[in-house]
Biopython code that builds the backbone (N, CA, C, O; Angstrom):
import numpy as np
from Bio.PDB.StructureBuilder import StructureBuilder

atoms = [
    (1, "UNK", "N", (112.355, -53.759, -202.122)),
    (1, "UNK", "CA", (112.737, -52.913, -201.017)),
    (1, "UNK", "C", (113.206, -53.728, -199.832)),
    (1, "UNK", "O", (113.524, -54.906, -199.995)),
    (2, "UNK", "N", (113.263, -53.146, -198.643)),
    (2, "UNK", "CA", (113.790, -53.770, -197.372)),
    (2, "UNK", "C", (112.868, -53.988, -196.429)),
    (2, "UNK", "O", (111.857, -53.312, -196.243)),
    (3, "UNK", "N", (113.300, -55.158, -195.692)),
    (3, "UNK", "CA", (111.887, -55.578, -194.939)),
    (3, "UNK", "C", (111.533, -54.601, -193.655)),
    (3, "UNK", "O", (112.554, -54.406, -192.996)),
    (4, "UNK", "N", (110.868, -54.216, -193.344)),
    (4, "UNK", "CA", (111.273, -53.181, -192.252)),
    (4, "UNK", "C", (111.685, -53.811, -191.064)),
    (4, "UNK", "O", (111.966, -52.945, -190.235)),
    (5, "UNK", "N", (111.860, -55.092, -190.572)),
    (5, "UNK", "CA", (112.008, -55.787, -189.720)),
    (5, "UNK", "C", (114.039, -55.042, -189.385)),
    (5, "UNK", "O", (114.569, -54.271, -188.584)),
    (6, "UNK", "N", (114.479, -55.879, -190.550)),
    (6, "UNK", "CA", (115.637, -55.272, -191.247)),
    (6, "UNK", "C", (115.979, -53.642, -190.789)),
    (6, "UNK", "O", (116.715, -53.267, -189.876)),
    (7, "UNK", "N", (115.231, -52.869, -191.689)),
    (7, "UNK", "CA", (115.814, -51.546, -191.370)),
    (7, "UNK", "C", (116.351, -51.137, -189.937)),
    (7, "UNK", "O", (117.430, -50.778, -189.467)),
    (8, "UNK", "N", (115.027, -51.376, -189.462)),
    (8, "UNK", "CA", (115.068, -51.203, -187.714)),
    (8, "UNK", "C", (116.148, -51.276, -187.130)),
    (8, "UNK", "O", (116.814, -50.364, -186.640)),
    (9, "UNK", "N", (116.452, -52.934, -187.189)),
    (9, "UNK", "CA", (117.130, -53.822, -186.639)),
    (9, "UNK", "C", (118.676, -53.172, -187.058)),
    (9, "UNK", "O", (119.522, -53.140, -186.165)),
    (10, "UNK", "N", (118.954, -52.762, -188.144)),
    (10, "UNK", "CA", (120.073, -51.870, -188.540)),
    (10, "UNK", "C", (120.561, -50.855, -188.619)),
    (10, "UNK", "O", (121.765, -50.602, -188.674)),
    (11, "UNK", "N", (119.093, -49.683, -188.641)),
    (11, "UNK", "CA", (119.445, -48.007, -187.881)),
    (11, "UNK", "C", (120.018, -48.482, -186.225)),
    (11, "UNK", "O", (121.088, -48.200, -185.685)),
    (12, "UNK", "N", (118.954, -49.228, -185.746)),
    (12, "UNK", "CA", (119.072, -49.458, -183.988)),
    (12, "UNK", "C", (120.538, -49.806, -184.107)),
    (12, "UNK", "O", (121.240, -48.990, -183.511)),
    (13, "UNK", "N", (121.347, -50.986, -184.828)),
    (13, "UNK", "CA", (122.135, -51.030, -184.413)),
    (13, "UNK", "C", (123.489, -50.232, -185.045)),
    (13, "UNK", "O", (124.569, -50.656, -184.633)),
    (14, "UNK", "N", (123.514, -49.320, -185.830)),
    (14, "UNK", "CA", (124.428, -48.726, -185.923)),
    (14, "UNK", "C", (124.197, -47.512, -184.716)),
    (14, "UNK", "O", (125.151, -47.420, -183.943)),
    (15, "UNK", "N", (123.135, -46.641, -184.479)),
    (15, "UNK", "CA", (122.863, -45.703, -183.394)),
    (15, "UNK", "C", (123.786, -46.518, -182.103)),
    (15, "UNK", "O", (124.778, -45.888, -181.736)),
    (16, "UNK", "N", (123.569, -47.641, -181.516)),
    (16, "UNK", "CA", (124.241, -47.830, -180.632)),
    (16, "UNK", "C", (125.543, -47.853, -180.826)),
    (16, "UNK", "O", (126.330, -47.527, -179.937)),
    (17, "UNK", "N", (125.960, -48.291, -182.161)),
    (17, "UNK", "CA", (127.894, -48.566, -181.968)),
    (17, "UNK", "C", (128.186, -47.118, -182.128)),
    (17, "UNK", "O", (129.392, -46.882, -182.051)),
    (18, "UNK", "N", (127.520, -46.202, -182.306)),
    (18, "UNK", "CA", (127.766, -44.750, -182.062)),
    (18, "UNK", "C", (128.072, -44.480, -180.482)),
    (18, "UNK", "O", (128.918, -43.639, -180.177)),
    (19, "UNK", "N", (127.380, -45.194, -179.510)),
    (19, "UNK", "CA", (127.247, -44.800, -178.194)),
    (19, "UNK", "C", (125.546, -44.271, -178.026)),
    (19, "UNK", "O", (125.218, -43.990, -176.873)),
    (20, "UNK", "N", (124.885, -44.182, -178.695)),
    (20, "UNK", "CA", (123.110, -44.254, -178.536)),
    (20, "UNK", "C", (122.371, -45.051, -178.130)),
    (20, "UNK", "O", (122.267, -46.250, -178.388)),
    (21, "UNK", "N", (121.856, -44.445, -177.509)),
    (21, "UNK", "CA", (120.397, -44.984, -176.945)),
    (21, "UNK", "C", (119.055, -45.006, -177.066)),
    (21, "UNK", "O", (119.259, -44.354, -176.042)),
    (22, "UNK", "N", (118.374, -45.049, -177.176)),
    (22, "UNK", "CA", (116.737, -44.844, -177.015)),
    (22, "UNK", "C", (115.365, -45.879, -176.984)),
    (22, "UNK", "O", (115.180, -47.042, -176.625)),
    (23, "UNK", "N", (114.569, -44.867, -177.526)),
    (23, "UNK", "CA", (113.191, -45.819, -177.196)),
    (23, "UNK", "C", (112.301, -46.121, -178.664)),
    (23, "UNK", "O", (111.892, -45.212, -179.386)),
    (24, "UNK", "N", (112.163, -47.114, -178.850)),
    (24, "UNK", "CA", (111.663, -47.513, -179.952)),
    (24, "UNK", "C", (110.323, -47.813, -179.535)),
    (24, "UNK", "O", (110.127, -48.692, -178.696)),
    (25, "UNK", "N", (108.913, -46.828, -180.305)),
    (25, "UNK", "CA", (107.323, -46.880, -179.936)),
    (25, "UNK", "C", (107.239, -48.017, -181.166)),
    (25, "UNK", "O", (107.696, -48.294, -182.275)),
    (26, "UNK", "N", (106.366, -48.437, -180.196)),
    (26, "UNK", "CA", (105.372, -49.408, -181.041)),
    (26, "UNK", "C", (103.638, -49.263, -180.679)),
    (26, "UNK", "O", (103.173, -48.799, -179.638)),
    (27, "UNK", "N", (102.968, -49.729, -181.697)),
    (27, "UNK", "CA", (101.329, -49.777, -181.215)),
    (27, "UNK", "C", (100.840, -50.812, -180.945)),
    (27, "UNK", "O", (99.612, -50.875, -180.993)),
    (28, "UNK", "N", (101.474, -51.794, -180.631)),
    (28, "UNK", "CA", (100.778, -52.896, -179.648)),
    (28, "UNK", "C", (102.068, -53.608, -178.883)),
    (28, "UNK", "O", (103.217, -53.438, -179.291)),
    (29, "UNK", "N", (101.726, -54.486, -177.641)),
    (29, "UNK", "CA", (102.083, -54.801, -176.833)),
    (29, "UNK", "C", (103.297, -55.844, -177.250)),
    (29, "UNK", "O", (104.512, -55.887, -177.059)),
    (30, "UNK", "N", (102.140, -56.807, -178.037)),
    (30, "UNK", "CA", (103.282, -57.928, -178.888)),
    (30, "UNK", "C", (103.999, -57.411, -180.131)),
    (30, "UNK", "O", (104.501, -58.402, -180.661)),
    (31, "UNK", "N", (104.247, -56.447, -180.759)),
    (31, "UNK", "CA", (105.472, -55.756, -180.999)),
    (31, "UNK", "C", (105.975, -55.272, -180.054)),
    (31, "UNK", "O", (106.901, -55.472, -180.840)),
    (32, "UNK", "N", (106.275, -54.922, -179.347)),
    (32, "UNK", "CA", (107.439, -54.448, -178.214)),
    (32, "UNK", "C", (108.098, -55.794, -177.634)),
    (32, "UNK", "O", (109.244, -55.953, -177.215)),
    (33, "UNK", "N", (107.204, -56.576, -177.717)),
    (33, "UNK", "CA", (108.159, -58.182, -177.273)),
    (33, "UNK", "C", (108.616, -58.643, -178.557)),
    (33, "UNK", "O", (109.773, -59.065, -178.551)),
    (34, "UNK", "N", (108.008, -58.671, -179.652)),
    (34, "UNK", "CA", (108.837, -58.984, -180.478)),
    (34, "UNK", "C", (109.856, -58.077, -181.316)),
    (34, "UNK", "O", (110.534, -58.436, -182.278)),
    (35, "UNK", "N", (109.815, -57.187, -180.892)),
    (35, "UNK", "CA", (110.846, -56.071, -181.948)),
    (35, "UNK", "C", (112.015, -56.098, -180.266)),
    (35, "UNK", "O", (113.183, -56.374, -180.538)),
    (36, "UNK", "N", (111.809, -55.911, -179.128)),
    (36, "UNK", "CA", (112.528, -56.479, -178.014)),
    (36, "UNK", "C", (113.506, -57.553, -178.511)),
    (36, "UNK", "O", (114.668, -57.367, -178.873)),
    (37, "UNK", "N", (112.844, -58.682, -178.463)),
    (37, "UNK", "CA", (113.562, -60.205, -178.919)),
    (37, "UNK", "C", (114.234, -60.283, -179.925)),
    (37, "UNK", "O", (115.292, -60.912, -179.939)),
    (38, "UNK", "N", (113.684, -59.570, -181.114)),
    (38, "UNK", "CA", (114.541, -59.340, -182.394)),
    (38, "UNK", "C", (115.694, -58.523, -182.173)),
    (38, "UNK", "O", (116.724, -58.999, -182.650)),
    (39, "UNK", "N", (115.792, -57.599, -181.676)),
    (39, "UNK", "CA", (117.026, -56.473, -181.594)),
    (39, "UNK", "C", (117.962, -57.100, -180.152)),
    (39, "UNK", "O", (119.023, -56.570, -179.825)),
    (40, "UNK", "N", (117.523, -57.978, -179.593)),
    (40, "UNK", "CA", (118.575, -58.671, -178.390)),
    (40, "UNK", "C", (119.058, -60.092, -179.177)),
    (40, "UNK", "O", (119.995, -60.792, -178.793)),
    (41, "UNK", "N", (118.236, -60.358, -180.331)),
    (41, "UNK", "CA", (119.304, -61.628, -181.054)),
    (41, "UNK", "C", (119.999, -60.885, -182.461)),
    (41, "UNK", "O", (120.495, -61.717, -183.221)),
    (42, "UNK", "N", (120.077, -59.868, -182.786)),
    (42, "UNK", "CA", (121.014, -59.188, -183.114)),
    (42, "UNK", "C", (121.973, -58.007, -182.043)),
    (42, "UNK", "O", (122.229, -56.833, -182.310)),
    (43, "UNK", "N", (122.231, -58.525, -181.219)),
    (43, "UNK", "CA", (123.663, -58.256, -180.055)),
    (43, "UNK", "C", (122.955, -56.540, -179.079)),
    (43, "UNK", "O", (123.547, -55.953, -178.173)),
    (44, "UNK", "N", (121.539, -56.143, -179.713)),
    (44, "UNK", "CA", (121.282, -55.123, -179.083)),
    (44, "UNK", "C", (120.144, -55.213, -177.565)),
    (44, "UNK", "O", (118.940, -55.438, -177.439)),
    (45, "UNK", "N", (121.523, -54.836, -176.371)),
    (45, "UNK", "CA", (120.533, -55.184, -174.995)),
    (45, "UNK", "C", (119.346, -54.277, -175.114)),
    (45, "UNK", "O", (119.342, -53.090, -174.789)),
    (46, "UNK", "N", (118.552, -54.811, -175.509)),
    (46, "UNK", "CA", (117.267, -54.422, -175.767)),
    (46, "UNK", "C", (115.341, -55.097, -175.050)),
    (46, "UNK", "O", (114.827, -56.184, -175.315)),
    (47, "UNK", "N", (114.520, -53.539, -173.817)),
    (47, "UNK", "CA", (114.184, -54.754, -173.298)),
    (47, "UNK", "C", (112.234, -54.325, -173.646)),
    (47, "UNK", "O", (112.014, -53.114, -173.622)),
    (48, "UNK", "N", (111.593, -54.788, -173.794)),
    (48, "UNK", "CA", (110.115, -54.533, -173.681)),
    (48, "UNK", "C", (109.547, -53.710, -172.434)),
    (48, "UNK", "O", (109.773, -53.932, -171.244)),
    (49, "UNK", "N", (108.553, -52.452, -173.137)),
    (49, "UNK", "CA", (108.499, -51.611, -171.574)),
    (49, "UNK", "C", (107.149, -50.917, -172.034)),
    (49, "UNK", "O", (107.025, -49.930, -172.759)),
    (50, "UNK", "N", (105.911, -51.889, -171.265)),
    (50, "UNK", "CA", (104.225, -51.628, -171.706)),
    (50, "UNK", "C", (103.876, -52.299, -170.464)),
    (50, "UNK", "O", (104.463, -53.075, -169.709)),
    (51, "UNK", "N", (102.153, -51.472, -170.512)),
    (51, "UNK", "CA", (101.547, -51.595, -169.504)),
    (51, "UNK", "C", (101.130, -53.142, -169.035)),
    (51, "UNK", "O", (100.819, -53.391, -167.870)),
    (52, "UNK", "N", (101.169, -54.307, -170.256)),
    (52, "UNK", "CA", (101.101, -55.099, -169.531)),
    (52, "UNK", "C", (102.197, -56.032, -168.666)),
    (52, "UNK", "O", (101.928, -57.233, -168.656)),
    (53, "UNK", "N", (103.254, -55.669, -168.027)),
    (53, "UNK", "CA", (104.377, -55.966, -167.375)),
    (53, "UNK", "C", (104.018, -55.705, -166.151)),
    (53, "UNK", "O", (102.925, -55.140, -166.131)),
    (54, "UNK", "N", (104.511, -55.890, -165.037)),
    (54, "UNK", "CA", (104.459, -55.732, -163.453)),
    (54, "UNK", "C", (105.461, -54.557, -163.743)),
    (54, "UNK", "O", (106.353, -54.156, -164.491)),
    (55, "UNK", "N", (104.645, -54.263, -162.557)),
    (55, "UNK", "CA", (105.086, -53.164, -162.292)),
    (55, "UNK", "C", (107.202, -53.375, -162.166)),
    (55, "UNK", "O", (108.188, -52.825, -162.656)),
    (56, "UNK", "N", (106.956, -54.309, -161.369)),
    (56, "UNK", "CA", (108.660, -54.334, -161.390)),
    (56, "UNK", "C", (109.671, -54.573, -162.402)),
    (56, "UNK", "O", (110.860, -54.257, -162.354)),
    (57, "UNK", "N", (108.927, -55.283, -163.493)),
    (57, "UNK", "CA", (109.345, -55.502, -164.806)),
    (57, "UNK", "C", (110.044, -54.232, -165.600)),
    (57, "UNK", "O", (111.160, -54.052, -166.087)),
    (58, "UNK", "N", (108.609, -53.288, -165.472)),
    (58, "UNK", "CA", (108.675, -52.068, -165.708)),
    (58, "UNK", "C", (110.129, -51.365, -165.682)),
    (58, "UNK", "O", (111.053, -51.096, -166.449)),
    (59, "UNK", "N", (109.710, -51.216, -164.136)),
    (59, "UNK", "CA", (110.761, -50.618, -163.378)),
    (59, "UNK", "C", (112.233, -51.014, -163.075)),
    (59, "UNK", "O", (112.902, -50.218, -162.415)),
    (60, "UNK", "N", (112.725, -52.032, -163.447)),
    (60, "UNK", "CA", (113.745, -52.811, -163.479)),
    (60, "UNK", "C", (114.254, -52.639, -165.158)),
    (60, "UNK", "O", (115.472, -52.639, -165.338)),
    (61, "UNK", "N", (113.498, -52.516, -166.176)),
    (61, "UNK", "CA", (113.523, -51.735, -167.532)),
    (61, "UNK", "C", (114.117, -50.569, -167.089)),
    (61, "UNK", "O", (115.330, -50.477, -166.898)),
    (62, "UNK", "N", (113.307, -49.653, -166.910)),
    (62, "UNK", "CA", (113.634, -48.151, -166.816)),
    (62, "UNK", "C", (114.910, -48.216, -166.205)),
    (62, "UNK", "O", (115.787, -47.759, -166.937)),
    (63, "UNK", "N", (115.212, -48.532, -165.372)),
    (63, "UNK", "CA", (116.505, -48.198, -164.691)),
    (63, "UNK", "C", (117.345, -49.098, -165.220)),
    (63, "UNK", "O", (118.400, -48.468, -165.153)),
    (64, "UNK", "N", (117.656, -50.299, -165.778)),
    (64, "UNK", "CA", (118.788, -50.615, -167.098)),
    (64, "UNK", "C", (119.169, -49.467, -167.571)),
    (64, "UNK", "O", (120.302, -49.001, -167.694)),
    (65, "UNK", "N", (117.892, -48.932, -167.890)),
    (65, "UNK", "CA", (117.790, -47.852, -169.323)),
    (65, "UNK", "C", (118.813, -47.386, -169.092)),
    (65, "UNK", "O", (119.963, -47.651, -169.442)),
    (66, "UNK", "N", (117.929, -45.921, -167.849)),
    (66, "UNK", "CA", (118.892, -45.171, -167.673)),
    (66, "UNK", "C", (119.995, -45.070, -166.934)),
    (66, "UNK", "O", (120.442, -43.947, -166.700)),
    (67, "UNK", "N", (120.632, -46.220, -166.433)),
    (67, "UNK", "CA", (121.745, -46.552, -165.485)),
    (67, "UNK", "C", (121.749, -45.882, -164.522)),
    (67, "UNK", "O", (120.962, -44.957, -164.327)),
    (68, "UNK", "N", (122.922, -46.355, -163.519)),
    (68, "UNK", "CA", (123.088, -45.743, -162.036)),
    (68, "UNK", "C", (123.202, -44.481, -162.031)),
    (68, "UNK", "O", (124.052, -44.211, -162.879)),
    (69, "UNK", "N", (122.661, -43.158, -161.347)),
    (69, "UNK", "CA", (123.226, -41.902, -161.734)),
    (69, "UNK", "C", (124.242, -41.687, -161.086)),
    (69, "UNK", "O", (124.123, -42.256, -160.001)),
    (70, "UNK", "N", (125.143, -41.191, -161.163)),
    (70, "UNK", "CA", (126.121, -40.043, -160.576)),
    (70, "UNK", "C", (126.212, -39.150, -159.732)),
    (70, "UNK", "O", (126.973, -38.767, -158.844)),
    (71, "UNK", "N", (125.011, -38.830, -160.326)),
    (71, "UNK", "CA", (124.813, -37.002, -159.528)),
    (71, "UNK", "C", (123.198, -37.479, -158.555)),
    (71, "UNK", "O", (122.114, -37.677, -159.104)),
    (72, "UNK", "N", (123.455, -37.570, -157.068)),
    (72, "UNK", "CA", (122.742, -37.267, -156.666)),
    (72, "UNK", "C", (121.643, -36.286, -156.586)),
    (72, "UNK", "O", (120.947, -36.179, -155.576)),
    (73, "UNK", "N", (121.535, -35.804, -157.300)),
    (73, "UNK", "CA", (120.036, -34.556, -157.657)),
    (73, "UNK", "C", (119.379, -34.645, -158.937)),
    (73, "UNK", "O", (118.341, -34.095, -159.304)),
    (74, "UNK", "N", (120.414, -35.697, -159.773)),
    (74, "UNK", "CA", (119.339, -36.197, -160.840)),
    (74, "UNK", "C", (118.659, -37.898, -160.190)),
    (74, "UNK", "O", (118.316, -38.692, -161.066)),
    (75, "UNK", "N", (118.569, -38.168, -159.284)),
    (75, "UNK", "CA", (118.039, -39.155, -158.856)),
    (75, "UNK", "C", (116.118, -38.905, -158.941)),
    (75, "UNK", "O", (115.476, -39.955, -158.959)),
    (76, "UNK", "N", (115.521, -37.927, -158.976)),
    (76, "UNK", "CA", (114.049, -38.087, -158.780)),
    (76, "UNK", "C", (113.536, -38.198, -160.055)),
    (76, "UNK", "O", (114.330, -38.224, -160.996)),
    (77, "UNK", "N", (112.108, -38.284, -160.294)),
    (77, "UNK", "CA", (111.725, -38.888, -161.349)),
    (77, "UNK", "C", (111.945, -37.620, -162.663)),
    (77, "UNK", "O", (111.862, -37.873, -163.865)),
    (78, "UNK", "N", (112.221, -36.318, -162.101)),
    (78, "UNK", "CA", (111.956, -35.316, -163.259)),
    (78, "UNK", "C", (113.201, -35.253, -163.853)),
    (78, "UNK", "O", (113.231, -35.097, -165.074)),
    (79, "UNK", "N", (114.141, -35.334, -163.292)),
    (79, "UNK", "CA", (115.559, -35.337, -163.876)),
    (79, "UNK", "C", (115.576, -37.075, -164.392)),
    (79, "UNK", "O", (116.445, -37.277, -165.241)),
    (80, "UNK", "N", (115.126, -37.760, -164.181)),
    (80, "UNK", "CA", (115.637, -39.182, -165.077)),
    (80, "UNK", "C", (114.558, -38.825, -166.408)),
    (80, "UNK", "O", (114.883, -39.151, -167.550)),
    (81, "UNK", "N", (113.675, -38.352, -166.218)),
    (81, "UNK", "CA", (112.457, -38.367, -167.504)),
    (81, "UNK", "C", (113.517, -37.242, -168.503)),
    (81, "UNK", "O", (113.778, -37.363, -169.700)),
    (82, "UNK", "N", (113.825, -36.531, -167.876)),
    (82, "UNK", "CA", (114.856, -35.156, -169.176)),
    (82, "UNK", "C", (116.003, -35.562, -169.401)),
    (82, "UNK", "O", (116.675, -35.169, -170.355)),
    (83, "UNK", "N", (116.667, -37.034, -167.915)),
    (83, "UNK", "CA", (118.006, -37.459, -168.921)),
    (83, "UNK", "C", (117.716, -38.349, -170.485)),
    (83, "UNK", "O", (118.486, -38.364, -171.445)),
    (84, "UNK", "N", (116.261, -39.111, -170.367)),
    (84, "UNK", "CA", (115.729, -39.944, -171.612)),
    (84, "UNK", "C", (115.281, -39.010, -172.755)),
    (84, "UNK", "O", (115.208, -39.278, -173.954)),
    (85, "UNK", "N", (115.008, -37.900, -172.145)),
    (85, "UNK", "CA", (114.675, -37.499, -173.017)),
    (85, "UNK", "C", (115.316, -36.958, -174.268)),
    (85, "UNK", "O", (115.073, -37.194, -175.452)),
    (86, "UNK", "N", (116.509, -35.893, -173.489)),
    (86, "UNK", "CA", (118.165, -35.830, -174.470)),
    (86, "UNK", "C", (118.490, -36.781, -174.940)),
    (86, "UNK", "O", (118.790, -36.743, -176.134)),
    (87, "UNK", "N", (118.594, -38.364, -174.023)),
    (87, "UNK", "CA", (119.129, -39.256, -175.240)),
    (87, "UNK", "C", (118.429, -39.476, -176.552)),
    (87, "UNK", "O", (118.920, -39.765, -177.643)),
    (88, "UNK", "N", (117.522, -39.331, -176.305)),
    (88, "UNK", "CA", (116.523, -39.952, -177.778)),
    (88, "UNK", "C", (117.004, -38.946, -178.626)),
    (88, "UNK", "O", (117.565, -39.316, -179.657)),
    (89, "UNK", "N", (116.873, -37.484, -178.349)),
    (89, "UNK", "CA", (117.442, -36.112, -178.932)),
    (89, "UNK", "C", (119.079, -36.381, -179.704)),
    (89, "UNK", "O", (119.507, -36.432, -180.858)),
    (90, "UNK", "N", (119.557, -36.487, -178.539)),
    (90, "UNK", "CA", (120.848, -36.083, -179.118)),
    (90, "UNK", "C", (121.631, -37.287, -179.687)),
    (90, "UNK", "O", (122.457, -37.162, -180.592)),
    (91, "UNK", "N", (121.263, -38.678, -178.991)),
    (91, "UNK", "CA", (121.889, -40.321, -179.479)),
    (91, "UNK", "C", (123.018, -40.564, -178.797)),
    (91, "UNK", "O", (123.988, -41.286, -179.028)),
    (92, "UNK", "N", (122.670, -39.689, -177.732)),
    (92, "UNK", "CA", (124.216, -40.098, -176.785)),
    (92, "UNK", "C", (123.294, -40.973, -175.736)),
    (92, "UNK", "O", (122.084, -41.048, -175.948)),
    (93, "UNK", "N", (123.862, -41.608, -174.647)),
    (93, "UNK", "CA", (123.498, -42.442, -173.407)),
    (93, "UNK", "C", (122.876, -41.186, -172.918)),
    (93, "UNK", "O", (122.927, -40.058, -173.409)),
    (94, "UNK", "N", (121.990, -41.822, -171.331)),
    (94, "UNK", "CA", (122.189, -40.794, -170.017)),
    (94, "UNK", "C", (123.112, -40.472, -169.684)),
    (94, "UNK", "O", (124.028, -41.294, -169.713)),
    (95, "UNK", "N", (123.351, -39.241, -169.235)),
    (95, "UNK", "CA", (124.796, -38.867, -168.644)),
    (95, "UNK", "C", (125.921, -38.985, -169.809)),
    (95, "UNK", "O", (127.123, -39.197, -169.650)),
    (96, "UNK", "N", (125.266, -38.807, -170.925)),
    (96, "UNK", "CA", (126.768, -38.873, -171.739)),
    (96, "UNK", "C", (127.556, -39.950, -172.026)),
    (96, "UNK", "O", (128.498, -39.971, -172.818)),
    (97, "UNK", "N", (126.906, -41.336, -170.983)),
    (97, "UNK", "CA", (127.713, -42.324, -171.433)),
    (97, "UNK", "C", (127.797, -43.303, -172.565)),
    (97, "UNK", "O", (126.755, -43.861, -172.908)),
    (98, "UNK", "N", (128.619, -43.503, -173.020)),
    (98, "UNK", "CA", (128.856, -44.618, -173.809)),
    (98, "UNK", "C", (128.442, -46.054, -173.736)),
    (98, "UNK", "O", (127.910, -46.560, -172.748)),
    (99, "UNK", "N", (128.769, -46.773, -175.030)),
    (99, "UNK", "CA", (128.352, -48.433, -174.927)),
    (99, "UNK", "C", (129.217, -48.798, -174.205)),
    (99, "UNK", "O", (129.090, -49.219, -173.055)),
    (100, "UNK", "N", (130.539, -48.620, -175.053)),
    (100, "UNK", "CA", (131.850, -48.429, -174.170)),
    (100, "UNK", "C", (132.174, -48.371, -172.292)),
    (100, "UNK", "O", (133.162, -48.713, -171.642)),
    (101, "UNK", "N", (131.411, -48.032, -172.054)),
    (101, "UNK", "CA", (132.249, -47.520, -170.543)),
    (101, "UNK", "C", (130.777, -48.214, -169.378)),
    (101, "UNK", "O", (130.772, -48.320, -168.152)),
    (102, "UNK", "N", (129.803, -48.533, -170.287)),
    (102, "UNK", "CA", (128.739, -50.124, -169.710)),
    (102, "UNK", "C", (128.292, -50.523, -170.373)),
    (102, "UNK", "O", (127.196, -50.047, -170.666)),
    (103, "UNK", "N", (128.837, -51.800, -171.177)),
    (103, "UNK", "CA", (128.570, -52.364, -171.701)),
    (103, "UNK", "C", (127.032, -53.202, -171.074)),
    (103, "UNK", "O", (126.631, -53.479, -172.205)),
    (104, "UNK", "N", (126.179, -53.652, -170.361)),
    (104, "UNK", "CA", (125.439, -54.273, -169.766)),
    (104, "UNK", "C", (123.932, -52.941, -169.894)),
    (104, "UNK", "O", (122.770, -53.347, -169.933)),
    (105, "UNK", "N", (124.177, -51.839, -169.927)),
    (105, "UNK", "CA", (123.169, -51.485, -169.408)),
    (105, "UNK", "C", (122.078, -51.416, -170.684)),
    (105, "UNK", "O", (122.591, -51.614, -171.785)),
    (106, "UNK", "N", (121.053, -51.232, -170.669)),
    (106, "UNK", "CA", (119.814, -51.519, -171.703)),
    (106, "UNK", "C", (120.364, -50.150, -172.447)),
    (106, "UNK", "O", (120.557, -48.997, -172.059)),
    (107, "UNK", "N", (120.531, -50.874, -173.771)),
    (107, "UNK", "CA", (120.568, -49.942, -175.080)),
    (107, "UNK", "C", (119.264, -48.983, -175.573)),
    (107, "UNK", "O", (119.336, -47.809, -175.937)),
    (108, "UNK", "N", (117.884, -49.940, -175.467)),
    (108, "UNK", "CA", (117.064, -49.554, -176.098)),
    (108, "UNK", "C", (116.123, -49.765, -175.569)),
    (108, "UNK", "O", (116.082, -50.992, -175.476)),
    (109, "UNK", "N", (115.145, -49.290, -175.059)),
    (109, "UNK", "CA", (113.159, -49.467, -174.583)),
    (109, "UNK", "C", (112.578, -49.643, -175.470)),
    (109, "UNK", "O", (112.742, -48.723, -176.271)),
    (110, "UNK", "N", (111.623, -50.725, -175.970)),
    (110, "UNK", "CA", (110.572, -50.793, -176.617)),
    (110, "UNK", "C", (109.674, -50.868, -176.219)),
    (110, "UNK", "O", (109.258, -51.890, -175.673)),
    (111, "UNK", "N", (108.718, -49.271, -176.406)),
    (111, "UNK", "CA", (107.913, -49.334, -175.527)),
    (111, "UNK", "C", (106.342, -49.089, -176.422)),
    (111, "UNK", "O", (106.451, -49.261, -177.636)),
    (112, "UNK", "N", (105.208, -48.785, -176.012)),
    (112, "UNK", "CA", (103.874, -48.574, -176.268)),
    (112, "UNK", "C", (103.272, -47.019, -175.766)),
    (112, "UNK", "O", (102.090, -46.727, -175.948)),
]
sb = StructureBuilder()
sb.init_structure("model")
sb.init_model(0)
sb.init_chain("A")
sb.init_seg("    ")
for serial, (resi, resn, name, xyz) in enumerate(atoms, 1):
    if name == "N":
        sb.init_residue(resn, " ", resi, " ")
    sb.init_atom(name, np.array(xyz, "f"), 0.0, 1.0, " ", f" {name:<3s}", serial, name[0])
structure = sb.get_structure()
């Protein structure tokens, strides 16, 4: 069979050349750094996002994630939590965007 290291590493990255995004759970801390590290040396900006990080770590994650908004009224925390949440849903970006049109911004959360 296939290593699951592998699979991952190859759903994740076809979902993104689609224009997808999301969050990949893990149950411990050092998987999210290492499934992180693995999916950013196969070309996916991909970043670690658990409680043991500073807070700014965190938060400097999250907002890669979900990029700059647009719309001033999705700026507070309830409208960024339902734009992540559609992406995981539907495999499009926040806001609909593409890999295409920001390339830089975090593809994927691996989080806990």
């Amino acid at each position: 069979g296939i290593e699951p290291d592998v699979a991952l590493v190859d759903f994740v990255q076809e979902q993104v050349r689609r224009g997808g995004a999301g969050i990949v759970y893990c149950q411990r801390r050092r998987d999210c750094e290492h499934f992180a590290q693995l999916l950013t040396g196969h070309g996916v900006h991909a970043l670690p996002y658990h409680a043991g990080l500073s807070k700014q770590q965190r938060q400097k994650a999250f907002d890669g994630f979900l990029g700059p908004s647009q719309d001033p009224e999705l700026a507070g925390p309830t409208a960024k939590r339902a734009r992540v949440q559609q992406s995981v849903v539907s495999g499009a970006g926040p806001g609909g965007q593409t890999a295409a049109s920001e390339p830089q911004r975090v593809r994927v959360l691996v989080a806990t």
